[in-house]
C-alpha positions, 0 to 999 in steps of 0.5 A, a space after each residue: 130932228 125930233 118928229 111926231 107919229 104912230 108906231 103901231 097904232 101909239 103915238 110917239 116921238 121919233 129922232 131922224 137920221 141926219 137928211 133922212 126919214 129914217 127912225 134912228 131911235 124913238 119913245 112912246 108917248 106915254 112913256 116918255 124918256 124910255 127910247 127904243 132903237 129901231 132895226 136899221 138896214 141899209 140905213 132904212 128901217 126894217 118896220 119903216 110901213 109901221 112908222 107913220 111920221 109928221 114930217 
């Protein structure tokens, strides 16, 4: 599932985890098809307060 939101104050486009609401890899807006991978513990972002998603 592909989702919209901020990540540090930048638009950007987030893939979930299956079910969750876990950022699984993401890109900015403004540079798109450059996709960041997000460090996942436990299967919960580490910077999870950092991501505000539209879901």
């Amino acid at each position: 599932m592909t989702v919209k939101g901020t990540y540090k104050g930048k638009p950007i486009r987030a893939v979930l985890l299956e079910g969750t609401a876990t950022v699984k890899l993401f890109e900015y807006v403004e540079e798109p098809g450059i996709w960041y991978f997000p460090l996942i513990v436990d299967g919960e972002n580490v910077e999870k307060d950092k991501f505000v998603l539209e879901v």
